[in-house]
C-alpha positions as CSV (number, residue, x, y, z in Angstrom):
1,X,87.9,113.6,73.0
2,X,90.2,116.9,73.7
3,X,93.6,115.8,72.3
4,X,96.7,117.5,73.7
5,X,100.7,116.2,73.3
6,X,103.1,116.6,75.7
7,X,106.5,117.2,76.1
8,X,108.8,115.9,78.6
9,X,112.3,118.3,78.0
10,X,115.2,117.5,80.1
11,X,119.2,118.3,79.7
12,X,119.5,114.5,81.5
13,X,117.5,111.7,81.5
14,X,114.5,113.0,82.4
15,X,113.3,110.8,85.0
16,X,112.6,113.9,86.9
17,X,110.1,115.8,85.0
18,X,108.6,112.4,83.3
19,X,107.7,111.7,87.7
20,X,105.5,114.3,87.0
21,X,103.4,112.3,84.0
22,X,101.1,110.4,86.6
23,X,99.4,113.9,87.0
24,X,97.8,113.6,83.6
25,X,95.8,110.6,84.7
26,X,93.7,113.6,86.3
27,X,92.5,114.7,83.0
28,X,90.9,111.6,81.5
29,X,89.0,113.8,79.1
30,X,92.0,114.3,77.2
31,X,93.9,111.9,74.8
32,X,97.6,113.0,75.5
33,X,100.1,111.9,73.8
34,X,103.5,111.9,75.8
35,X,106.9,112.9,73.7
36,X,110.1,112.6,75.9
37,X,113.0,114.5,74.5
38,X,115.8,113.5,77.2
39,X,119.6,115.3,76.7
40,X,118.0,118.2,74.9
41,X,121.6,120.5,75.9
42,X,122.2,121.9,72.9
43,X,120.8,125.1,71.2
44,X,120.1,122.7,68.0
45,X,118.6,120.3,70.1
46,X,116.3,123.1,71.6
47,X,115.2,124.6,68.3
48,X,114.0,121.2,67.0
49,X,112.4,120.4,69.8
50,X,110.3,123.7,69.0
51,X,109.6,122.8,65.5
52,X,108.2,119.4,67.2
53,X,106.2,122.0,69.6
54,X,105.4,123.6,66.8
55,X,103.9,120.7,64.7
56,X,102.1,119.2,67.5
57,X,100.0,122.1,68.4
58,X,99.2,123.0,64.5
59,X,97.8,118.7,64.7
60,X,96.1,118.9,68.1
61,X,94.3,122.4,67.3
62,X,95.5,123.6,70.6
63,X,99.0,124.2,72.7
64,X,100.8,121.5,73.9
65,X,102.2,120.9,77.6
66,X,105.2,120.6,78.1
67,X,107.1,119.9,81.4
68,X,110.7,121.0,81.4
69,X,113.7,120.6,83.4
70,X,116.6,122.5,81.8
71,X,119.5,123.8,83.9
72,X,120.6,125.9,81.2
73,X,118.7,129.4,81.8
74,X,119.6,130.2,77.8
75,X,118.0,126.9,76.9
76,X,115.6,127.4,78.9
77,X,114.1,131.0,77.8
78,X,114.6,129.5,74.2
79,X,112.2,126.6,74.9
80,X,110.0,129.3,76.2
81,X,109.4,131.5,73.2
82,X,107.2,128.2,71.7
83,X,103.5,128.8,72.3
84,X,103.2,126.0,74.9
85,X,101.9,125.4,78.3
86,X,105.1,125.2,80.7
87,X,105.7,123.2,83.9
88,X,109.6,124.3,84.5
89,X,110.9,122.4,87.7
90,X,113.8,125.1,87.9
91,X,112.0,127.5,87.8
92,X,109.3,126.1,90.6
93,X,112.1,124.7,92.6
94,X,115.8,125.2,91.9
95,X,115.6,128.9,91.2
96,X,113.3,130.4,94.2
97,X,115.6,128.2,96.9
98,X,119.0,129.7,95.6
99,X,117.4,133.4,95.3
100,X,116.4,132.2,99.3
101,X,119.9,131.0,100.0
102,X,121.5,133.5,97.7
103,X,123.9,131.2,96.0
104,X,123.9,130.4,92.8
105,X,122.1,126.6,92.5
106,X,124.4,123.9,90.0
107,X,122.8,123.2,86.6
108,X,124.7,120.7,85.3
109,X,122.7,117.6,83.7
110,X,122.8,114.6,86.0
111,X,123.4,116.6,89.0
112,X,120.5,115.4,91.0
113,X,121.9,112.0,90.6
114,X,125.6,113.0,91.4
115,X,124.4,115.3,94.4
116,X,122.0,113.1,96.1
117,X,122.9,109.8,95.2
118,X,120.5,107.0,96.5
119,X,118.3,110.1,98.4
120,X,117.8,111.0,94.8
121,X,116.3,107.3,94.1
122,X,114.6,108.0,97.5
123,X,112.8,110.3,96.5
124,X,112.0,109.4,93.0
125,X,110.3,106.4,94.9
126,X,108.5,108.6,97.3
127,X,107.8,110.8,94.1
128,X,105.9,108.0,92.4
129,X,104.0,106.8,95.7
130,X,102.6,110.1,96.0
131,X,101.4,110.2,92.5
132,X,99.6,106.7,92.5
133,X,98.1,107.6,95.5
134,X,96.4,111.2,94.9
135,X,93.3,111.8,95.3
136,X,92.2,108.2,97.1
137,X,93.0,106.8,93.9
138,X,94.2,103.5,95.2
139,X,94.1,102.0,99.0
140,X,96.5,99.5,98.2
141,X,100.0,100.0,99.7
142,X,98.0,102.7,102.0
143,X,100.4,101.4,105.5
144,X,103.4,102.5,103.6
145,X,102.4,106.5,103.7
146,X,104.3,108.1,105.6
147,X,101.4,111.2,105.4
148,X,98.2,111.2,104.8
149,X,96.4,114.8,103.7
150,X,92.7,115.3,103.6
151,X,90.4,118.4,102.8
152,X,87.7,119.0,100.6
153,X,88.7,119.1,97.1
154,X,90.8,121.5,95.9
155,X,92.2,123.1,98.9
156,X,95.8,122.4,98.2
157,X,96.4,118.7,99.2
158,X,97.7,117.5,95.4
159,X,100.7,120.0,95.3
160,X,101.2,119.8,98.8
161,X,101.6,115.9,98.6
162,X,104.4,116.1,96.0
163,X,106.4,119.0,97.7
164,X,106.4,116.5,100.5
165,X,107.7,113.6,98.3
166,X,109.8,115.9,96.0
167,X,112.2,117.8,98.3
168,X,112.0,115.2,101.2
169,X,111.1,112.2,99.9
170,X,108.3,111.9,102.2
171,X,105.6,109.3,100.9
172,X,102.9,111.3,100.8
173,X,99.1,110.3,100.1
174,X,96.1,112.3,100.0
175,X,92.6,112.2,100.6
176,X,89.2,114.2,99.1
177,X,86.8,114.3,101.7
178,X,83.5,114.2,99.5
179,X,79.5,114.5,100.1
180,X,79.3,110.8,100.8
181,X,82.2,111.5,104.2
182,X,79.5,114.4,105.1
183,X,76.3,112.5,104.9
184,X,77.8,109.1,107.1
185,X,79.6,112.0,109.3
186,X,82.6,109.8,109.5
187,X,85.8,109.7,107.6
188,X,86.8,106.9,105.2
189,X,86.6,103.6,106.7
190,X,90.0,102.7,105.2
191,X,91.7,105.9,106.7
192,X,90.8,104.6,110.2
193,X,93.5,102.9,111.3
194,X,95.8,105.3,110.0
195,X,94.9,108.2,112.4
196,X,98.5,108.8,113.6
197,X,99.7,109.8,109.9
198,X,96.1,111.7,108.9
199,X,96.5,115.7,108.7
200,X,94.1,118.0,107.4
201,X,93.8,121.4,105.0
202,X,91.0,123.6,105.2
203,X,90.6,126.4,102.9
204,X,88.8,130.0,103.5
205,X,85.5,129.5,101.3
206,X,85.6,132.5,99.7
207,X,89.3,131.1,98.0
208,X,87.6,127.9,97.3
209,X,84.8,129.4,95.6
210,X,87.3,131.3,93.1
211,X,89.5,127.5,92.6
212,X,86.6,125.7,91.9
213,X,84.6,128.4,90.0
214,X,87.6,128.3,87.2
215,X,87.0,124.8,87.0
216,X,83.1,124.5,87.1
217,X,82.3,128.0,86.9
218,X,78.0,127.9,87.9
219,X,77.8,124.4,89.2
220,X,76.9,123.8,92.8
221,X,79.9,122.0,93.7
222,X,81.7,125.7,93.4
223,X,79.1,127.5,94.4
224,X,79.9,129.9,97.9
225,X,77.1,128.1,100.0
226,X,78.4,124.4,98.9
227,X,82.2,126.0,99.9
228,X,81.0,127.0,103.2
229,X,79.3,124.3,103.8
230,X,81.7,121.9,102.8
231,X,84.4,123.3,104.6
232,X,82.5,123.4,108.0
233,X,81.5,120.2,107.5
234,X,84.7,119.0,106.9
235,X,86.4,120.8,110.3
236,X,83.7,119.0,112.4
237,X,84.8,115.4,110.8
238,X,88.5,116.3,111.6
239,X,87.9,118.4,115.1
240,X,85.7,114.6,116.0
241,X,88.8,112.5,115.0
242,X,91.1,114.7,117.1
243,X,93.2,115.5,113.5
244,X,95.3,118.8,113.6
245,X,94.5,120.7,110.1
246,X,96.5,123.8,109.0
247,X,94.8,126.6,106.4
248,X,96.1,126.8,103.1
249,X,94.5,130.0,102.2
250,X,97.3,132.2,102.1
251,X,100.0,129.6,102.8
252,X,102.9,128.3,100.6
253,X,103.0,124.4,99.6
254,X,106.8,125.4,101.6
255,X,105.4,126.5,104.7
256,X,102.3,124.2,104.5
257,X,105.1,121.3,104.3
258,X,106.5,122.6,107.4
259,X,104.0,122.5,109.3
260,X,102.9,119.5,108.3
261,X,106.5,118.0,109.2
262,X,107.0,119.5,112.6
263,X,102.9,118.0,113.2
264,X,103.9,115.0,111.8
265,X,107.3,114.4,113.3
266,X,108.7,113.8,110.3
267,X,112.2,114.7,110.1
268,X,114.8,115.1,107.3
């Protein structure tokens, strides 16, 4: 089994990036092994934590992951000079909404907690909903959703779902719809009763050809065909059930959440 370690780096706590650590349950192929280094906020601090990089990668035979939330940019680009795979939350979040608001975003460890306050905890929550319930992984607790995404797989409902929960605290649970949806030409049985929270993503083919090509590349689930087929398949299901579905071909996990809010009614 493929063995990878993985970093959790935070100037805090790091309750923020170690939210992110249900995503790994994706890839049970690989053995991780999880290393939290919270209140890393010091140059020394940093530069061990990139021997540890170091170490781990020369034992694993391959570069670790690590996922990051560092408010110190100088920290930060330090970290980055290890040979790792990086998941920064500034730079995916903090960063491109100040450079959109042009003001300079606080960095301070903790600030998330002092800022938002029990809307922090909110979201952490909504956060950790989201993640136990990607992918259909688990029905239980299902009523609680606030959204429910479905699509064929890989069109953008994973990312989408923890924007949602992320920067809104929207409990957000997603769906694949899958050959055994096509053949019965029904959804789920269990998403049924949840209509009123269901909304859909649908994906040009020709994109989801190229997404699932760099993950199967020559199998028929990515082949062009399957995509199209898929895809079509999956528009009818939805157009039947009288569910609205946005495109995520070209769209932002921002605007997608938008739209999926105003559809929705759900307001922050």
């Amino acid at each position: 089994m493929l063995k990878r370690t993985v970093f959790f780096i935070s100037d805090g706590t790091g309750i923020t990036a170690g939210a992110l650590g249900k995503l790994l349950e994706h890839f049970p192929g690989t053995n991780f092994t999880q290393v939290r280094l919270p209140f890393s906020d010091t140059l020394d601090k940093i530069k061990q934590a990139q021997e540890d990089i170091l170490n781990a990668a020369e034992e694993d035979g391959g570069r670790p992951v690590v996922i990051m939330s560092l408010g110190n940019i100088e920290l930060r680009n330090t970290l980055k000079q290890s040979n790792a795979y990086f998941i920064d939350l500034f730079n995916t979040f903090i960063d491109p909404l100040g450079l959109e608001l042009d003001q300079q975003p606080l960095t301070g460890a903790g600030i998330a907690h002092s800022v938002m306050g029990t809307k922090y905890n909110d979201r952490m929550e909504a956060v950790n909903f989201t993640l136990n319930h990607d992918d259909g992984m688990t029905n239980s607790g299902l009523e609680e959703a606030q959204v429910i995404l479905i699509g064929v797989s890989r069109c953008g409902k994973t990312p989408t779902s923890v924007y949602l929960a992320m920067q809104f605290g929207i409990k957000a649970a997603n769906y694949p719809l899958i050959p055994e949806d096509f053949e019965r030409g029904s959804l789920p049985a269990v998403l049924h009763k949840h209509l009123d929270k269901i909304f859909g993503l649908t994906i040009k083919p020709e994109r989801l050809h190229a997404v699932r090509n760099e993950r199967r590349s020559g199998s028929f689930y990515a082949s062009l065909d399957n995509c199209r087929k898929e895809i079509a398949t999956a528009e009818d299901l939805m157009r039947s059930a009288g569910i609205t579905w946005a495109d995520s071909t070209s769209r932002s996990v921002e605007e997608l959440s938008a739209i999926i809010m105003e559809k929705t009614r759900k307001h922050v």
